[in-house]
C-alpha positions in Angstrom: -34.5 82.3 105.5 -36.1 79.6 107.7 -33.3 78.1 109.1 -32.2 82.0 110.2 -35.2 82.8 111.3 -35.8 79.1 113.2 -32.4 80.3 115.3 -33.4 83.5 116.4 -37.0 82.3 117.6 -36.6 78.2 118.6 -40.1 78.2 120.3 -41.7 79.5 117.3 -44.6 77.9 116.0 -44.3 77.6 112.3 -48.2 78.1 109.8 -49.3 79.9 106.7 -50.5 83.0 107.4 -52.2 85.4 104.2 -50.4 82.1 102.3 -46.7 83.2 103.6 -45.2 81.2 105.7 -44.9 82.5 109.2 -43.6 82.1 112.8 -46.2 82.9 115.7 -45.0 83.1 119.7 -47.9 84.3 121.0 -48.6 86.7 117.9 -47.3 86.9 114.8 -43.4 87.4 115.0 -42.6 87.9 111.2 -43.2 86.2 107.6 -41.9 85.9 104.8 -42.5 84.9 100.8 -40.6 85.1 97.7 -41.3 86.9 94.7 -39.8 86.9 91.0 -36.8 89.4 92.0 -37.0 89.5 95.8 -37.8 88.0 99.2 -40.4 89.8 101.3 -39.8 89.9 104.7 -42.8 90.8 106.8 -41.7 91.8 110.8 -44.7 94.4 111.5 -44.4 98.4 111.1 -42.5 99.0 113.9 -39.7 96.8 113.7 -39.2 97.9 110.2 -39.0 101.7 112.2 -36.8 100.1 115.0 -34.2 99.1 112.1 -34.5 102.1 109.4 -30.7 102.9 109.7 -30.0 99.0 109.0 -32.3 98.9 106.1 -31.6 101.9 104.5 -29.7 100.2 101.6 -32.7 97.8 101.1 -36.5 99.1 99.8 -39.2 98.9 102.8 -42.5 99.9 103.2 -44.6 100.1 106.3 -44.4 97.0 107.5 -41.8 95.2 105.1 -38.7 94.9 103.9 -37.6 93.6 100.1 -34.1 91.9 99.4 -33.1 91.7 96.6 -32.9 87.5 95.0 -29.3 88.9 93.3 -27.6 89.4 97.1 -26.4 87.5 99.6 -29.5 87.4 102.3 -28.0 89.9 105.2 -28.8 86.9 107.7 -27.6 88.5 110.7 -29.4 91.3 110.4 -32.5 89.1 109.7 -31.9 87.2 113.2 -31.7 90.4 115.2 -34.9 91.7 113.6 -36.3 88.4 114.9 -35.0 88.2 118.3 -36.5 91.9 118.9 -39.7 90.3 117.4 -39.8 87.7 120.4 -38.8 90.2 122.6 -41.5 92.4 121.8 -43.8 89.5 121.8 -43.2 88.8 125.0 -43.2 92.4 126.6 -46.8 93.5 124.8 -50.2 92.3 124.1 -50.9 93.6 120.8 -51.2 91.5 117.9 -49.2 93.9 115.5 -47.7 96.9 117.3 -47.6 99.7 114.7 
């Protein structure tokens, strides 16, 4: 999941944030942690609504996504979530745009 997400945002500055770890450009761009029978992926509200109809096979909420630990991590679809994350970052002020 690092490595995926270290490809998709190389400028990235890498902390803990809420004790996940995280990649900031200027705001938050996602996090992420793992849990006893998934991997929490945290890109803010409105990515997760930018990319409904990619993640409709995988449970979300408002502002994350769960996959499951039994599959495959869909890595490209993780790196395009995070490019539009830098994008975003980089065309708005907010912190997290909901």
């Amino acid at each position: 999941m690092r490595a995926c997400i270290r490809t998709s945002a190389p400028g990235a500055k890498e902390s803990l944030k809420w004790g996940m770890p995280a990649f900031s450009y200027r705001r938050i761009l996602v996090m992420f942690a793992a849990f006893k029978h998934h991997i929490g992926f945290y890109p803010t509200p409105f990515a997760v609504r930018a990319f409904a109809k990619d993640l409709s096979r995988f449970a979300t909420a408002r502002g994350s996504i769960q996959f499951p630990l039994e599959k495959p991590l869909p890595l490209p679809l993780i790196r395009k979530i995070t490019a539009f994350r830098v994008r975003e970052s980089i065309e708005n002020d907010r912190k997290w745009r909901t």
